[in-house]
C-alpha positions in Angstrom: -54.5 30.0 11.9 -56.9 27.8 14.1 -56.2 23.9 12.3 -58.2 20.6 13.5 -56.3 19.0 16.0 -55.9 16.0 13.3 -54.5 18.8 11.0 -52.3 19.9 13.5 -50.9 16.5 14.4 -50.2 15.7 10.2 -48.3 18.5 10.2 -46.0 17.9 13.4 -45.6 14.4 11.4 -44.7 15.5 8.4 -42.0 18.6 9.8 -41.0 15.9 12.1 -41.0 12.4 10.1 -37.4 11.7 9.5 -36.3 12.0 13.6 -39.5 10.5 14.5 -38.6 7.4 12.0 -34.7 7.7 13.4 -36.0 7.4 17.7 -38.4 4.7 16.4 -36.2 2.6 14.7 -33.8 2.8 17.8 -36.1 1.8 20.7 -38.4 -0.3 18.9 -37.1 -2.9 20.5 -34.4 -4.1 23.4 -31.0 -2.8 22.3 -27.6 -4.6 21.5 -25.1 -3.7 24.2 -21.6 -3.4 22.1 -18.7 -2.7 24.6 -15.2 -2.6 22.4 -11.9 -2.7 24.3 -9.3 -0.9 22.2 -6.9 -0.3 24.9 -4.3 -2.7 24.5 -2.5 -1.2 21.4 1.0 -3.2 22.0 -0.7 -6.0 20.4 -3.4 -4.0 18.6 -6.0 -6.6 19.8 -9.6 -4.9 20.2 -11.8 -7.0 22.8 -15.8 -7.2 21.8 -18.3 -8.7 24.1 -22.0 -7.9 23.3 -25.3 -8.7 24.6 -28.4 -9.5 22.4 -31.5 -10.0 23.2 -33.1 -13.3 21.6 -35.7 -15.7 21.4 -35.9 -19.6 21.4 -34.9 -21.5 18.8 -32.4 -21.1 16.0 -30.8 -17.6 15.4 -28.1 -16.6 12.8 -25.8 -14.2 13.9 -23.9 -12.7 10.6 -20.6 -10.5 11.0 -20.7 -7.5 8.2 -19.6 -8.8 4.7 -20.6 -5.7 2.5 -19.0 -2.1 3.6 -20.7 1.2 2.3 -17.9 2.7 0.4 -15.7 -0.1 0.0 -18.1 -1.2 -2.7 -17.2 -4.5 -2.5 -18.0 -7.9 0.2 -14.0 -6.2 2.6 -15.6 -7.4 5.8 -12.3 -8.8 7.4 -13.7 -11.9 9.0 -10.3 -13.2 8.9 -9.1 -11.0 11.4 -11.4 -12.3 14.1 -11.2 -15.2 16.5 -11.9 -16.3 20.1 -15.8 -16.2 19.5 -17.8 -17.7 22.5 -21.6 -17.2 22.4 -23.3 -17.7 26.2 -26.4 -18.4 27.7 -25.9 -17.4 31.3 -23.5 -19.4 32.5 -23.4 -21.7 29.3 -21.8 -22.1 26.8 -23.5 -22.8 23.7 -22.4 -24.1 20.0 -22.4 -22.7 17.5 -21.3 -23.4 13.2 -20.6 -21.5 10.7 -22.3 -21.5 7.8 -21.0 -23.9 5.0 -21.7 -21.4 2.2 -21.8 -18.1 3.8 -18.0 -17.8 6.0 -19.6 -14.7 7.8 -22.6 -16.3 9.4 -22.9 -18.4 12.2 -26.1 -20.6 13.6 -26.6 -21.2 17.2 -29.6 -22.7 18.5 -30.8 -20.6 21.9 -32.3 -22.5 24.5 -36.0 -22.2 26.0 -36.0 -19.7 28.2 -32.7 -17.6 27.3 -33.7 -14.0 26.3 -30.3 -12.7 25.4 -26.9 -14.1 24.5 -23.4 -12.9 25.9 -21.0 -12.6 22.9 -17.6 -12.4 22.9 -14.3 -12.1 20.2 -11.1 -10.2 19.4 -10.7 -8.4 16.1 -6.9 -8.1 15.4 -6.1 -5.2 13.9 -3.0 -5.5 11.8 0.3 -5.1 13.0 2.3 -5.0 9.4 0.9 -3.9 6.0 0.9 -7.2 4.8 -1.7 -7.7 6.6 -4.2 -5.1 5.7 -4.5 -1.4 6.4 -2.5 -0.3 9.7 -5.2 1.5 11.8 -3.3 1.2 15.2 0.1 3.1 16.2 1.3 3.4 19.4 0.2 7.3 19.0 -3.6 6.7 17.5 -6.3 4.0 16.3 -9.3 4.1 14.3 -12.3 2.2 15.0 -14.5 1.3 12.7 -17.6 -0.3 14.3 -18.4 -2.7 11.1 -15.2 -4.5 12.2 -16.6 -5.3 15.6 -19.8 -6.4 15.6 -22.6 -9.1 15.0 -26.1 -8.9 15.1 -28.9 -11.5 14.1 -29.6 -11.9 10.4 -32.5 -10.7 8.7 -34.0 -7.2 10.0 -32.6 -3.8 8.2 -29.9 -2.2 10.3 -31.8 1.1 10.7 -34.5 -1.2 13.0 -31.4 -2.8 15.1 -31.0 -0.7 17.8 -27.5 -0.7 19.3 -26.0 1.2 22.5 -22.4 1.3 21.9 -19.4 1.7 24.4 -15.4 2.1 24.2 -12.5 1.6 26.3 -9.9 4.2 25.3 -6.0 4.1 26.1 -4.7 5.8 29.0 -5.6 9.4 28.1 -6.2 8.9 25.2 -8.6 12.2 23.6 -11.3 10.7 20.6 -13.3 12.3 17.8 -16.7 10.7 16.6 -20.1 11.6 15.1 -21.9 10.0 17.8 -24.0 11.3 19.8 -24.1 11.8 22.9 -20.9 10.5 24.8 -20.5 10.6 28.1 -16.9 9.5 29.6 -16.0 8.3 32.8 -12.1 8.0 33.4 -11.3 6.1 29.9 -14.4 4.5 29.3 -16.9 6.5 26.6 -20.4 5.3 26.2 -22.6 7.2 23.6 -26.4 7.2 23.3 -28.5 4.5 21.7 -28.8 4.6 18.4 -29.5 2.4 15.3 -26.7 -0.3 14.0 -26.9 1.5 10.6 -26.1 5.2 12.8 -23.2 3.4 14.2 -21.6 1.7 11.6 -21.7 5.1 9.7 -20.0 6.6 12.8 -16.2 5.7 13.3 -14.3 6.5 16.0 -10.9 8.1 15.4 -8.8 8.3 19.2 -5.1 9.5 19.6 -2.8 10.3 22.3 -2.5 13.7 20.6 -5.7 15.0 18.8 -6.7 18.9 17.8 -10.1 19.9 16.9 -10.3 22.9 15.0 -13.9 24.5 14.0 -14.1 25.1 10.0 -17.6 26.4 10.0 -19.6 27.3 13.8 -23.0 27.2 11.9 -25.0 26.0 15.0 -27.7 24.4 12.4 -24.7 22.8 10.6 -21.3 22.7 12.4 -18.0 21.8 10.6 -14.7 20.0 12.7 -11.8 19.0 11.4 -10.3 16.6 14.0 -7.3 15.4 13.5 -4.7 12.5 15.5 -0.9 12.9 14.9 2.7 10.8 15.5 3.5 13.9 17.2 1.9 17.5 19.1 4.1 19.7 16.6 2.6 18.1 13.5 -0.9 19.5 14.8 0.5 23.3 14.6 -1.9 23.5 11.9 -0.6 26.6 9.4 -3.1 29.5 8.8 -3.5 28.8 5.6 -4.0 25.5 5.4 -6.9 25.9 8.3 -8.4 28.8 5.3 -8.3 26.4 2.8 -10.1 24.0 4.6 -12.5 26.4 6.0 -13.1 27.8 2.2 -13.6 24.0 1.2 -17.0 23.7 3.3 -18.0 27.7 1.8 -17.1 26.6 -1.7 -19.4 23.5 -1.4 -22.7 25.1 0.4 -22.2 27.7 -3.2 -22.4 24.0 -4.9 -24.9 21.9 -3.1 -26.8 24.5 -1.0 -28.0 22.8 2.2 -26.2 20.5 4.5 -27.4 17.2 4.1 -26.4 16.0 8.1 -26.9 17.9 11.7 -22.9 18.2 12.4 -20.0 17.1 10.6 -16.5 15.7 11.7 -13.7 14.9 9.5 -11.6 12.4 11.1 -7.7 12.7 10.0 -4.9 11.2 10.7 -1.5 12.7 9.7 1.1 10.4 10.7 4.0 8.2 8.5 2.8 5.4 10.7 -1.2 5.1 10.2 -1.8 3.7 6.9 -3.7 6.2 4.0 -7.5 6.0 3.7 -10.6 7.8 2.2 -13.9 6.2 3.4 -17.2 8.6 3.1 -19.4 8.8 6.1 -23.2 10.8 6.3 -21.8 13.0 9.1 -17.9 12.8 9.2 -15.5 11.4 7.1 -11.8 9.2 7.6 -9.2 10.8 5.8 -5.5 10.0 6.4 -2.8 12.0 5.4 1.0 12.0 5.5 2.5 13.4 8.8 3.4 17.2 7.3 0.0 17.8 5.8 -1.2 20.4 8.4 1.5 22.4 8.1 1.3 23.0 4.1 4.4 20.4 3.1 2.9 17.1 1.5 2.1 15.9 -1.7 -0.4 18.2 -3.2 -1.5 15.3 -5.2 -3.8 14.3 -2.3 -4.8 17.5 -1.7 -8.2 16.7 -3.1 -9.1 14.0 -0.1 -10.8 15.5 1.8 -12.9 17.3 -0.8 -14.0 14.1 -1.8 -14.8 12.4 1.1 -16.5 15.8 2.2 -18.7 15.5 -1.5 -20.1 11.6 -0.1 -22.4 13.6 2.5 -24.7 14.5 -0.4 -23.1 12.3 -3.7 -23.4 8.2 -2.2 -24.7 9.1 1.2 -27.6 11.3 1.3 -28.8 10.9 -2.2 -27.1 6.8 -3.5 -27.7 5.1 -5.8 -30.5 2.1 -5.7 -28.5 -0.7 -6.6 -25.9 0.1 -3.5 -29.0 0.9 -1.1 -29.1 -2.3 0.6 -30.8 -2.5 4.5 -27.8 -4.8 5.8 -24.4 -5.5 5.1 -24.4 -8.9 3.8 -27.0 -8.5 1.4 -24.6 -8.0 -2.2 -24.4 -4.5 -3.5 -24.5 -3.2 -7.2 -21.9 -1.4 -8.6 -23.9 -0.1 -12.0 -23.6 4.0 -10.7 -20.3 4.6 -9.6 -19.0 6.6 -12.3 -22.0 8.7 -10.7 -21.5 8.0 -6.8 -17.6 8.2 -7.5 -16.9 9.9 -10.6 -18.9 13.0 -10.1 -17.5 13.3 -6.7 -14.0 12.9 -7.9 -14.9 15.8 -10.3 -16.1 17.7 -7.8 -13.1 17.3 -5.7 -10.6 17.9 -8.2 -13.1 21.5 -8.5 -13.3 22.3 -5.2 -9.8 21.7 -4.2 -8.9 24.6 -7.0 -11.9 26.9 -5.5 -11.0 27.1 -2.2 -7.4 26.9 -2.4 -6.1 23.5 -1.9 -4.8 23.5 -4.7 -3.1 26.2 -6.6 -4.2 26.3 -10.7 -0.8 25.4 -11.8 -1.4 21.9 -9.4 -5.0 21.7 -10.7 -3.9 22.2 -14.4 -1.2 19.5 -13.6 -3.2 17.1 -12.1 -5.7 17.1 -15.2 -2.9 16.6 -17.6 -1.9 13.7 -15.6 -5.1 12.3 -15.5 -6.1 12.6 -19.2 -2.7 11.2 -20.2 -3.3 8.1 -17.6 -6.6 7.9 -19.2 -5.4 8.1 -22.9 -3.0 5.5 -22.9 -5.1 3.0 -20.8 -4.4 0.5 -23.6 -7.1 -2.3 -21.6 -10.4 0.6 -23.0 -10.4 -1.9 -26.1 -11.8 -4.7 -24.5 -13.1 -2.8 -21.2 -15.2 -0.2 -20.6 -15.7 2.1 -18.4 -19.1 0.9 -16.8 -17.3 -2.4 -16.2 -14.9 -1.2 -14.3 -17.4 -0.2 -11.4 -17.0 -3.8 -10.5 -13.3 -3.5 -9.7 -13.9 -3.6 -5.6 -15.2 -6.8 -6.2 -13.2 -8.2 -8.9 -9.9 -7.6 -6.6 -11.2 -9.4 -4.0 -7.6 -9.9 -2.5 -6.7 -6.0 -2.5 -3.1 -7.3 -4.6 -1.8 -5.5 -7.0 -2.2 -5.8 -10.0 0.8 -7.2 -12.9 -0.6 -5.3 -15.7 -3.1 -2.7 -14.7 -3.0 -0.5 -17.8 -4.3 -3.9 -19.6 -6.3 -5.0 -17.0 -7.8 -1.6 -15.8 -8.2 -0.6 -12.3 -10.7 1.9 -10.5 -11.2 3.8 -13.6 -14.4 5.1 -12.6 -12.9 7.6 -10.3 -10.8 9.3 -12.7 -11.9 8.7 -16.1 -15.1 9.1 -14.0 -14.4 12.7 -13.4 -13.1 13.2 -17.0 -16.8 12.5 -17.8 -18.2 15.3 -15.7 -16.1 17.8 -17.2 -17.3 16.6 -20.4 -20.9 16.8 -19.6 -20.2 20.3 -17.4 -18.7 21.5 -20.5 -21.3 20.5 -22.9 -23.8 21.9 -20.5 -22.0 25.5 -20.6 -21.4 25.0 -24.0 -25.7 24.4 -24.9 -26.7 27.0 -22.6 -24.1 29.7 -23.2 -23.0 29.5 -20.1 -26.0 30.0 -18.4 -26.3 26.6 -16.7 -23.6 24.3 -15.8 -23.1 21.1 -13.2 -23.5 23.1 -10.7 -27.2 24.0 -11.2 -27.4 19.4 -11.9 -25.5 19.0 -8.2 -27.3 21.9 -6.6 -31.1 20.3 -8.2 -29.8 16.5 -8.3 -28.3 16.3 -4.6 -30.6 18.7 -2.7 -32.1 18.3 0.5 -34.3 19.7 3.3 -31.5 20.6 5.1 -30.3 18.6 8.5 -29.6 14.6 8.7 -32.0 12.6 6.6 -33.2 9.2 5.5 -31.6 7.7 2.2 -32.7 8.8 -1.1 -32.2 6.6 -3.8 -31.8 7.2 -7.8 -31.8 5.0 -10.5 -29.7 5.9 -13.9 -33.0 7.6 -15.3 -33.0 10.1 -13.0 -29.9 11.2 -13.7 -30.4 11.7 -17.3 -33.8 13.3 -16.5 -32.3 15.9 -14.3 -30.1 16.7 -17.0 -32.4 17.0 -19.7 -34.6 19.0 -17.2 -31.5 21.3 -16.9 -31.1 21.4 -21.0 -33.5 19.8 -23.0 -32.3 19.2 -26.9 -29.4 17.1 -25.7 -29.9 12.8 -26.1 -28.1 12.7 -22.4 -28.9 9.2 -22.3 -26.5 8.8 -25.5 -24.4 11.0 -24.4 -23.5 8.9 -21.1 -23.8 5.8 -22.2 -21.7 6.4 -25.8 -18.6 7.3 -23.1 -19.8 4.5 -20.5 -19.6 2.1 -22.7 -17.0 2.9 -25.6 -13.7 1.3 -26.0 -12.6 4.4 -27.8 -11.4 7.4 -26.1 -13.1 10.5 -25.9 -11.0 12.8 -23.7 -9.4 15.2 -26.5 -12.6 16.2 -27.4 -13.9 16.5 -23.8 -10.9 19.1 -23.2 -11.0 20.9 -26.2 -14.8 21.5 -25.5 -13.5 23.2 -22.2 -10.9 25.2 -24.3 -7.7 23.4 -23.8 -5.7 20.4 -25.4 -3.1 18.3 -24.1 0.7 18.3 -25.6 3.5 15.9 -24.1 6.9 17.9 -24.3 10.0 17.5 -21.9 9.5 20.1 -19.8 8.0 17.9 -16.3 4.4 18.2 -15.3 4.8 19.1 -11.5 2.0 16.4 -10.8 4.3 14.1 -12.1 7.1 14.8 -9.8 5.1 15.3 -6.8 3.8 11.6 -7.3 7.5 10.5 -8.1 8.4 12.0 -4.9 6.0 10.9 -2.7 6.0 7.2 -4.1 9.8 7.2 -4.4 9.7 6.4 -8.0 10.5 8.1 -11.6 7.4 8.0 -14.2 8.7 6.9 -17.8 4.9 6.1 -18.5 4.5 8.3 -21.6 8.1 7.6 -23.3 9.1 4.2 -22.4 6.0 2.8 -20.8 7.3 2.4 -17.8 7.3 3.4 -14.0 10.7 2.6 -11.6 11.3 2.2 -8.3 14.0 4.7 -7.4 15.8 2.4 -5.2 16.6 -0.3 -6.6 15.7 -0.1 -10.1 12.6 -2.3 -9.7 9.7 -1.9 -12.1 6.5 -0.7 -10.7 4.6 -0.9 -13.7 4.9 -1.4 -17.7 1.7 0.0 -19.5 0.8 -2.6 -22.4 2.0 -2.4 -25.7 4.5 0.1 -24.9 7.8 0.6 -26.1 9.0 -1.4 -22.9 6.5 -3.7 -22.9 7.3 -4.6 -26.8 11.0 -5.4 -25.4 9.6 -8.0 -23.2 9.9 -6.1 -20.0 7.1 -7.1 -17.0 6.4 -5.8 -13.5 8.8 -6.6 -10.7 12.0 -7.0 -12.8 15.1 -5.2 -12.1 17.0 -2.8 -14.0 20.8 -3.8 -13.3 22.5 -1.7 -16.0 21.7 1.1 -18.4 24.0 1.0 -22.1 26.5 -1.0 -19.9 26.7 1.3 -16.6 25.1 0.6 -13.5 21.6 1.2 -12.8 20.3 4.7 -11.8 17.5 6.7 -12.9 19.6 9.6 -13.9 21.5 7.1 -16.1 18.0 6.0 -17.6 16.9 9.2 -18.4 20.5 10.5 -20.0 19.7 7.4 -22.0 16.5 7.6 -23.2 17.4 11.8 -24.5 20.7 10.2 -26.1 18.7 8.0 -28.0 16.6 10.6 -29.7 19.5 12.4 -30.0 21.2 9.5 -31.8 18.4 7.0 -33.3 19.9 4.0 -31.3 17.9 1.5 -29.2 18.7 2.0 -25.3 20.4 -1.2 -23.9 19.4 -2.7 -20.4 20.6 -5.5 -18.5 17.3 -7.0 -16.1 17.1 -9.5 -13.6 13.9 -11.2 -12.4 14.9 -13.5 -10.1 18.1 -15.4 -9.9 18.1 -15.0 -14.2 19.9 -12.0 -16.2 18.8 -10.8 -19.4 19.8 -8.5 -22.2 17.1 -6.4 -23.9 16.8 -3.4 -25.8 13.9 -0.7 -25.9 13.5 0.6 -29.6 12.3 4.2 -28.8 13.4 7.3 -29.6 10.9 10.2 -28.8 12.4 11.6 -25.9 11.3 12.5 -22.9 7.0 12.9 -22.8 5.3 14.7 -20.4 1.7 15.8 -20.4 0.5 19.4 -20.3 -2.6 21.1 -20.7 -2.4 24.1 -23.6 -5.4 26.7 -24.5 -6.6 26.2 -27.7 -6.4 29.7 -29.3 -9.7 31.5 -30.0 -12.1 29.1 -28.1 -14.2 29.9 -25.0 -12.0 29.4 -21.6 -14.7 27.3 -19.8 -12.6 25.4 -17.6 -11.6 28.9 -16.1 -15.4 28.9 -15.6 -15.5 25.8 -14.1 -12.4 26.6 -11.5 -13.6 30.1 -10.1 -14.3 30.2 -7.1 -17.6 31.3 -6.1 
């Protein structure tokens, strides 16, 4: 076909808009140079100097505040020091900002074109703290932690060229582009601040790729840093699963939202536990057995989720959380969207490709509905609310009475709201549409790394009721968003299935009690237990435990006047159902001892999922594989 050469030149624009926008944005102007010293991991200091070109006159330099995915102002400005700013040779003044802690003024000189920066960001050496990203066997480095750049322009039009100094020999795994490495030193092509920050850099002294999908439109890693070699002998099965993971969610979502993808992990007893969603590659950390089939299968579902962000909160997000720069507040209004639906979604997909088995996933949902029906704080806190969590715990502590207070709900009782609406779906349509015709409509894409497209709460319940008209979805939504009642019985019976609490122990359960070294009393007593030492973990509000005046952090010292053990506490709490007669403890909090007595005699509860007879099995549906 023979076109006008102005025809010809819309359509090279419009096939090639989104990398054209992409190379603009990061040469439109001189970049940052951002060179990051992370060799020195006996003191786990990481050593920044930048240069950034300016102009006369005052200039705000800001230090991320607001972390996509953290959903909340986590930028650890209190873990930096040591900052000198430099014109040439001098060195200039600078203030912080008396309202805003994470900017700082300067006033450049006439003539000065660029700045010299330099700090230290101190990644923690205990728990206490914050999250331990650096072990004499790996570190993680997230760019966000380690960088400023002048206030006011949108991060996608800050160009950036980053560079790394790696420990001695160290191998790394990134979604950057373009690396090139010379001895220890990595430098990676220029790109925008918002590429980079979305990029993180996972290095180890023992690291294993492993290809889950060689698509060469698409590829798949999984790269993964360990305490030791042998804990990177990855088990055939495990590598299927995974590999089945990225097949089971191209039958979900359809195309690839992103040009490669890496998921960063790190299985190690050392390197502290994390999920944080990136557009092309994800952190994940794991315990130290995980490759080779033995941990927790509780957490089998990570990676699923983080591997759900590239399309659900990073391809497609939602407006309010769409901000150009990372000090500009976020809104939390559609995480029960951005979170809950990719919670559901990983709870699915871990039981369609094999992650979990369907005993584990039938476990974990009985867990999860029980959690979420005796979350005594629903009566004066929704759901919707509880998006605001991030920001609310603002100092990451735990909390003293979480089942009161309520915690990050949205995941959870965010996924127990997708299977409701999946079930109703099937339900309406008999079974001829389902959430995965929403996700595969709601989350699709042209294929191949793209801008941001936003979504407002509209267009969710409009691709819904485009999916099956009749239904008020916007009711629907909002009478479970906002109700201080719970709906969850009737969300599982609409699936086919009730839960029962009997005595028999959900395997969920015990794989949590395991891996937390704790015993779970939560639906008899009220009450979780630190193996240990007998230390109380949690008492869920207006529970029999909680009605005997017990509270968080006391200590069990004796059970009916023996010693302390958990096997003692449960002997007790069968005896007294047995024999109608209050169970004695003796607690300490403190240097003070008490006397109290727990008034309950139901027995051991545990939550199981049972088909209700003679109802449609849509929850099978929903777990086949495709």
């Amino acid at each position: 076909m023979n076109l006008p050469v102005r025809h010809l030149l819309l359509v090279c624009l419009l096939l090639f808009a989104p990398s054209l926008l992409l190379a603009a944005n990061a040469s439109g102007a001189t970049p940052i140079e951002l060179a990051v010293d992370v060799s020195d991991i006996d003191r786990n200091i990481q050593r920044v100097h930048e240069r950034i070109a300016v102009e006369p006159g005052a200039l705000t330099l800001v230090y991320p505040k607001w972390i996509p995915g953290n959903h909340a102002p986590t930028g650890p400005i209190n873990q930096i020091a040591g900052l000198v700013i430099r014109a040439g040779e001098r060195v200039l003044p600078w203030r912080r900002d008396a309202i805003d802690m994470y900017a700082f003024h300067v006033e450049v000189p006439q003539g000065v074109d660029s700045l010299a920066l330099e700090f230290q960001y101190f990644s923690p050496t205990a728990a206490n703290q914050g999250r331990i990203a650096t072990t004499p066997q790996m570190l993680s480095l997230q760019w966000h932690r380690v960088v400023m750049a002048a206030q006011g322009r949108a991060a996608r039009e800050i160009a950036i060229t980053p560079s790394v100094r790696l420990p001695a020999g160290w191998s790394f795994a990134s979604a950057l582009d373009g690396a090139q490495r010379e001895g220890d030193d990595v430098r990676f092509a220029t790109t925008t601040l918002e590429t980079l920050i979305d990029a993180p850099l996972y290095t180890g002294k023992y690291l294993r790729s492993f290809t889950l999908d060689a698509n060469p439109k698409a590829p798949v890693r999984l790269n993964a840093v360990a305490d030791a070699p042998e804990l990177l002998e990855a088990k055939p099965e495990v590598l299927a699963a995974h590999k089945a993971l990225v097949a089971q969610a191209d039958h979900v979502f359809g195309t690839r939202p992103y040009a490669h993808y890496d998921f960063l992990l790190a299985v190690s007893a050392q390197f502290s536990g994390i999920g944080l969603e990136h557009q092309q590659s994800s952190e994940n950390g794991q315990g130290a057995d995980y490759l080779l089939g033995q941990s927790p299968f509780n957490d089998n579902d990570l990676l699923a989720h983080e591997y759900v962000h590239a399309w659900n909160g990073k391809f497609r997000r939602p407006q309010p959380s769409a901000t150009s720069d990372y000090n500009t507040p976020m809104r939390n209004d559609l995480l029960w969207l951005y979170e809950g639906q990719t919670q559901y979604w990983a709870w699915v997909l871990s039981a369609r490709s094999g992650l979990r088995t369907r005993d584990e996933t039938l476990a974990v949902l009985a867990m999860v509905a029980a959690h979420a029906e005796h979350r005594a704080g629903r009566i004066w806190r929704n759901l919707q609310d509880t998006g605001n969590e991030g920001i609310i715990e603002f100092n990451d502590a735990p909390q003293a009475w979480e089942n009161w207070q309520r915690a990050y709900d949205f995941y959870d009782e965010g996924s127990l709201l997708w299977l409701d609406v999946d079930a109703r779906l099937r339900e309406l349509s008999r079974n001829r549409s389902s959430l995965d015709d929403f996700a595969r409509a709601f989350f699709a894409s042209p294929g191949g790394l793209q801008p941001v497209s936003t979504y407002v709460e509209a267009d969710i319940v409009a691709a819904l009721a485009h999916l099956q008209p009749g239904e008020d979805w916007q009711q629907f939504l909002r009478s479970r968003l906002d109700a201080h009642a719970g709906y969850f019985s009737a969300a599982l019976a609409r699936a086919g299935w009730k839960l029962e609490y009997t005595s028999t122990p959900n395997i969920a359960i015990s794989d949590a009690e395991g891996a937390q070294d704790m015993h779970d009393f939560s639906f008899s007593l009220g009450l979780r237990i630190a193996k240990a030492d007998g230390r109380l973990d949690q008492v869920l509000w207006d529970s029999p435990a909680w009605r005997a005046g017990l509270a968080r952090d006391m200590q069990i010292i004796a059970i009916n006047d023996a010693a302390w053990s958990a096997q003692r506490l449960q002997r007790a709490v069968s005896a007294a159902q047995r024999d109608r007669t209050p169970i004695r403890l003796i607690v300490r909090r403190g240097d003070a001892f008490r006397s109290v007595s727990i008034d309950y005699n139901d027995g051991i509860r545990q939550p199981h999922l049972l088909r209700i007879p003679g109802t449609p099995d849509r929850l099978a549906a929903i777990l086949k594989a495709r």
